[in-house]
N, C-alpha and C positions, 0 to 999 in steps of 0.2 A: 639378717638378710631374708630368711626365709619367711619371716613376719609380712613381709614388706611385698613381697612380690605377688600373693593374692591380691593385696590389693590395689596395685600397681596393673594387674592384669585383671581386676574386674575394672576399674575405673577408664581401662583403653576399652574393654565391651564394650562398655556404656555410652563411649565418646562415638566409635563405631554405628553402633547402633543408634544415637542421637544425629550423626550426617546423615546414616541412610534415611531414617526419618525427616531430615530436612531435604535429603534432595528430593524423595519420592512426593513429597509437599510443593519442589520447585519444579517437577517432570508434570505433576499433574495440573498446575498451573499453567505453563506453557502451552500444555496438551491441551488446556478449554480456550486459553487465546487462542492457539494454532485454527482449531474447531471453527471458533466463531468470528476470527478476524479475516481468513485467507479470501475468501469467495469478498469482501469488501476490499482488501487489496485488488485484489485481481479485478476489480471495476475500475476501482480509484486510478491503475495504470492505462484502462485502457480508456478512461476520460483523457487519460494527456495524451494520446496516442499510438499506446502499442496493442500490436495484433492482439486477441484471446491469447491462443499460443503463447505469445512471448510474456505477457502479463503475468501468465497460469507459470511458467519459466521465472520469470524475473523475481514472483511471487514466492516460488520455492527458495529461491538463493535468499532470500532477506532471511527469511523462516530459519533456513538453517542456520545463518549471524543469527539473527537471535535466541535460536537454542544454545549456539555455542558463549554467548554472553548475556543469557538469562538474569544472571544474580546482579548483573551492575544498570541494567536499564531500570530508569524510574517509570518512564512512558511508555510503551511500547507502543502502542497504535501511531502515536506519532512519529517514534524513532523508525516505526518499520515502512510509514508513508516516508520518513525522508530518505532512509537508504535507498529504499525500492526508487524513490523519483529521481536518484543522483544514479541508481543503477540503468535505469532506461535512458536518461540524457546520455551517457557514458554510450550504450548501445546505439540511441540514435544519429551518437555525433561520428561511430565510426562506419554504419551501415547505410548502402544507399537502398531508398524506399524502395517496398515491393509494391508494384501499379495494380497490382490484381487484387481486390477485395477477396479476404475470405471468409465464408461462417464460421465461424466456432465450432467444435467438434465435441461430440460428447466426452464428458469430460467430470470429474470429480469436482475441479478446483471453477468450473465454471457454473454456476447456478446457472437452470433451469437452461439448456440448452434450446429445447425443444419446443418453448414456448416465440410462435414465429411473428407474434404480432408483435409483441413485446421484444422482440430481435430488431424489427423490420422500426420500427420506431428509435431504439436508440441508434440506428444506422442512418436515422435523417438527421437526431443531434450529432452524431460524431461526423458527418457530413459537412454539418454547420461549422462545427468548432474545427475540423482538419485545415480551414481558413487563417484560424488565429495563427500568429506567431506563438512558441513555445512556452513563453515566461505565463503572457495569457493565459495558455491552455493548464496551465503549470497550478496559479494561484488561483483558478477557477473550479477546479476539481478538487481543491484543500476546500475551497468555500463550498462546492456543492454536499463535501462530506461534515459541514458543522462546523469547521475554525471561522474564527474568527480575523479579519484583516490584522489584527495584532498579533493571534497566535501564527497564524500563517507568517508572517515578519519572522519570526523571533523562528520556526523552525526552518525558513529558508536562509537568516541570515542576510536578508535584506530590510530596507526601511519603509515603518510601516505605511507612509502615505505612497511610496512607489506599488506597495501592494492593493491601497486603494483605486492608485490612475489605470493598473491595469487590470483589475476588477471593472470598471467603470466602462473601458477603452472595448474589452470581453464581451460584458451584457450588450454593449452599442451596437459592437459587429454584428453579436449574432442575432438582436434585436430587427437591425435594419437587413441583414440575409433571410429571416422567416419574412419578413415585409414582402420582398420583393417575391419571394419564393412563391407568396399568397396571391401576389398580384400577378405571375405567369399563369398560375390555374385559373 
């Protein structure tokens, strides 16, 4: 017995020692998506609609799902755009809108606060788009960040040419809204 159990008790070290090494592998992973994906969530939310605020908010809650279920996602940029967009629908199907525009607030999770042209600019597109219907504003914002009408399908769960019409239905609105917009000045 006594043969047995050094080595019984080096081989649990090792084992020990071999997860710490994989998780501190799977924390620092995390920790460069966290880094480099949050400030791109927190746009992508507030293409569909919701305040800085609630985005930089909505943004953390996905973050922490995904640290606490790091080891099973295969995608993460996607998975954490589709929790996050099923988190703000969820929020704005129980909240009634606030009428008051606000800036953005300095802030960690919000890139470049401070820069007000570049503020004042996407406040004429989110202007345009606060027009669209949701679904719109939804598969437009997946398309402004790189997917594809296919990939967009396949992570909302819808079919892909309905992701096409309202892509299409999207560009049109906001096409013929900067029209008219050009033509009042």
């Amino acid at each position: 017995m006594r043969d047995q159990e050094p080595v019984e008790a080096a081989t649990s070290s090792v084992d020990v020692g071999a997860r710490h090494v994989a998780r501190s592998t799977a924390e620092d992973e995390f920790a460069s998506f966290y880094r480099q994906f949050v400030p791109t969530l927190v746009g992508f939310l507030i293409w569909q609609g919701a305040s800085a605020c609630l985005a930089a908010d909505l943004a953390q809650e996905t973050m922490i799902k995904a640290y606490q279920g790091w080891s099973r996602i295969e995608s993460p940029a996607a998975w954490a755009r589709r929790v996050a967009s099923r988190a703000l629908v969820r929020h704005l199907s129980r909240v009634e809108e606030d009428p008051a525009a606000r800036a953005p607030e300095a802030d960690a999770l919000v890139p470049q606060p401070d820069a007000l042209a570049q503020w004042e600019c996407g406040q004429e597109i989110l202007g345009l788009l606060a027009v669209l219907p949701p679904r719109q504003r939804q598969v437009l914002a997946w398309s402004v960040d790189g997917y594809t009408p296919a990939e967009i399908a396949a992570e909302l769960g819808i079919d892909s040419a309905a992701v096409r019409s309202n892509l299409l239905k999207a560009r049109r609105s906001v096409a013929q809204r900067m029209k008219s917009s050009e033509e009042e000045s």
